[in-house]
C-alpha angles and dihedrals in degrees: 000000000000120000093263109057077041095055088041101054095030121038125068098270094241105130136056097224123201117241099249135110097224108205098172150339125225122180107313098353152091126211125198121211085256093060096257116154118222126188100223110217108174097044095217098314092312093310104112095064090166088040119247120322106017104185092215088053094052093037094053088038083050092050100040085050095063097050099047133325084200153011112162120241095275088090131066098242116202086224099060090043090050092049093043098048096056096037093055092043089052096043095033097223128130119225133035128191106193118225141185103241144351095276099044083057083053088054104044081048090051084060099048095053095044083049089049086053109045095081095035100046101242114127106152128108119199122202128177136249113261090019127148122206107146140281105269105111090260097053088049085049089075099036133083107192109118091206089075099023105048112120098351094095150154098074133195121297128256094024125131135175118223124190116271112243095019111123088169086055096051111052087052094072116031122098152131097309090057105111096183140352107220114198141167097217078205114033104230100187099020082066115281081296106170125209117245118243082237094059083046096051088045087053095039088051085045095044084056100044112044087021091228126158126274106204107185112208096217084163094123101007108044125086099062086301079135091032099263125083099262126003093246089068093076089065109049093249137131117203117202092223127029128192125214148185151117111061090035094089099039100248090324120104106275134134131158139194116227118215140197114215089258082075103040100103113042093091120062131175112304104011091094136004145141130239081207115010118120088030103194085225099056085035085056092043088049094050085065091051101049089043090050086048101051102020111047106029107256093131095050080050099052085042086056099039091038082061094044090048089047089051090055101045086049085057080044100059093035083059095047108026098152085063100034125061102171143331121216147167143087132283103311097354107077139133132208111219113220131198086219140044108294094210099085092050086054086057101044091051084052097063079055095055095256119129116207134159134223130227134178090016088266102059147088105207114197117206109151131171098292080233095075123126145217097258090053089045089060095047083050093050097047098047080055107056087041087068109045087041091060079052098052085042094052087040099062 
């Protein structure tokens, strides 16, 4: 039986896989067992931030390896010390808490804010429309899209969903009783959809006034993914708490919630934790990331490509305007809106080995190896408006 019909009769059918028998990956490229050669342009999902088979990442996963997998959290690990260290330096906050994954961190955020707001009255989470934060029950409790929720119901208490970009909205509806405002600055999943300064100056007057929580979701856009540390620094904003996640372990399983000390002692021994979370081999993998990141100038180069690749979609969408409506994003986190289903569009890139994925039903969202470089862009960008050229011509 091939892996397929395997995968097909026997797995939960949770995922739409692609059609390819993927061997290995090597920088920014996939290989099928047939020797094809794929440019991979969403990276895992963002989460191969240094492409496939950095040889950092595999030496530091190789040498941790051979010291201890794993200890528990009982013990104080040199990798974790190492990780949290750096992270908190960069991001200048002051707490983390190491998770497994993007929506554990959403969770473990969920409590905090619930535990910030317990002696203060203040029970109520807002999330916003189009939002993505996971798919544990606490993270659906602050999302509205049906695809993820149907069926799966009753949510959390006290949880309530308010439409992104609405500053009017807003304020009609925070108060005293709101424990905590959770919010992608650019939606990942709804489509690198990016907040408006007006929706930022309406959460920054209400933060002020009623002293609830900002919890930032940097899950797929934090790490230099826009070429800037985290998203909300684009914005001249500071969250008290930051989720992470992704690219953090360097494709193992790894996220993390930032704190300010405003936050540092909500949690005490034994009202959250993580078998796993905070691994010494994916905190070992993570160190070379963020190295890779801050050190040696990966995030000022997705920042720069990220900009030459902007400029050349624009061209894109000026050359084909009936197909596309906008592009938007930040550095290497950015999303073509179509006026038709993007689907198709994926496919026919992948007859041209490109891999893209599609988001929102309507967009190509672009989230290379931050590694990428100018001669793979423009293949990128050629395979592209090949497509969509083929499309206009049959159209006519």
């Amino acid at each position: 039986m091939n892996p397929f019909t395997f995968e097909a009769e026997h797995f939960f059918q949770t995922y739409k896989r692609l059609p390819l028998d993927i061997d290995r990956g090597e920088g920014v490229y996939l290989y099928t067992k047939d020797g094809t050669r794929y440019l991979d342009m969403f990276a895992g999902i963002a989460v191969n931030a240094l492409g496939h088979g950095h040889d950092g990442i595999i030496r530091a996963i190789e040498e941790q390896s051979r010291k201890y997998v794993h200890l528990s959290n009982y013990f104080v690990q040199k990798p974790q010390i190492a990780l949290a260290r750096l992270l908190l330096t960069s991001s200048g906050y002051d707490r983390v808490f190491f998770s497994n994954s993007g929506t554990e961190a959403t969770e473990g955020a969920i409590k905090i804010a619930r535990a910030f707001g317990s002696s203060r009255g203040k029970t109520e989470i807002v999330g916003f429309s189009n939002g993505f934060h996971g798919r544990t029950m606490g993270a659906l409790s602050i999302m509205d899209r049906s695809k993820y929720r149907e069926t799966f119901g009753p949510f959390l208490d006290d949880c309530r969903v308010e439409s992104f970009n609405n500053p009017v909205g807003l304020r009609s509806v925070v108060s005293s009783h709101t424990a905590a405002l959770v919010l992608e600055f650019i939606q990942g999943e709804g489509g690198v959809r990016t907040v408006t300064p007006e929706f930022i100056e309406a959460i920054e007057s209400l933060r002020k006034e009623f002293g609830f929580l900002l919890i930032a979701d940097e899950i797929q856009s934090g790490l230099g993914r826009t070429g800037k540390f985290f998203a909300f620094q684009h914005f001249g904003v500071k969250p008290d708490l930051v989720l992470v996640a992704k690219s953090l372990g360097g494709g193992l399983p790894l996220g993390a919630i930032l704190g300010k000390s405003l936050v540092a002692e909500l949690l005490q021994p034994g009202t959250h934790g993580s078998t796993f979370g905070g691994n010494p081999v994916a905190c070992a993998a993570g160190l070379v990331v963020l190295t890779e990141l801050i050190e040696h100038g990966i995030m000022n180069h997705a920042a720069a490509i990220g900009k030459m690749l902007m400029k050349e979609l624009w061209r894109i969408q000026a050359a084909h305007s009936s197909l596309v409506a906008e592009v938007r994003g930040y550095g290497l986190m950015l999303g073509m809106e179509l006026s038709v289903d993007a689907e198709p569009i994926a496919e026919a890139l992948r007859e041209k080995h490109i891999l893209v994925n599609v988001t929102d039903k309507t967009v190509l969202r672009i989230l290379p190896p931050l590694i990428i470089n100018e001669h793979q862009v423009n293949k990128f960008v050629r395979a592209l408006n090949e497509v969509l050229a083929a499309i206009d011509t049959a159209r006519k």
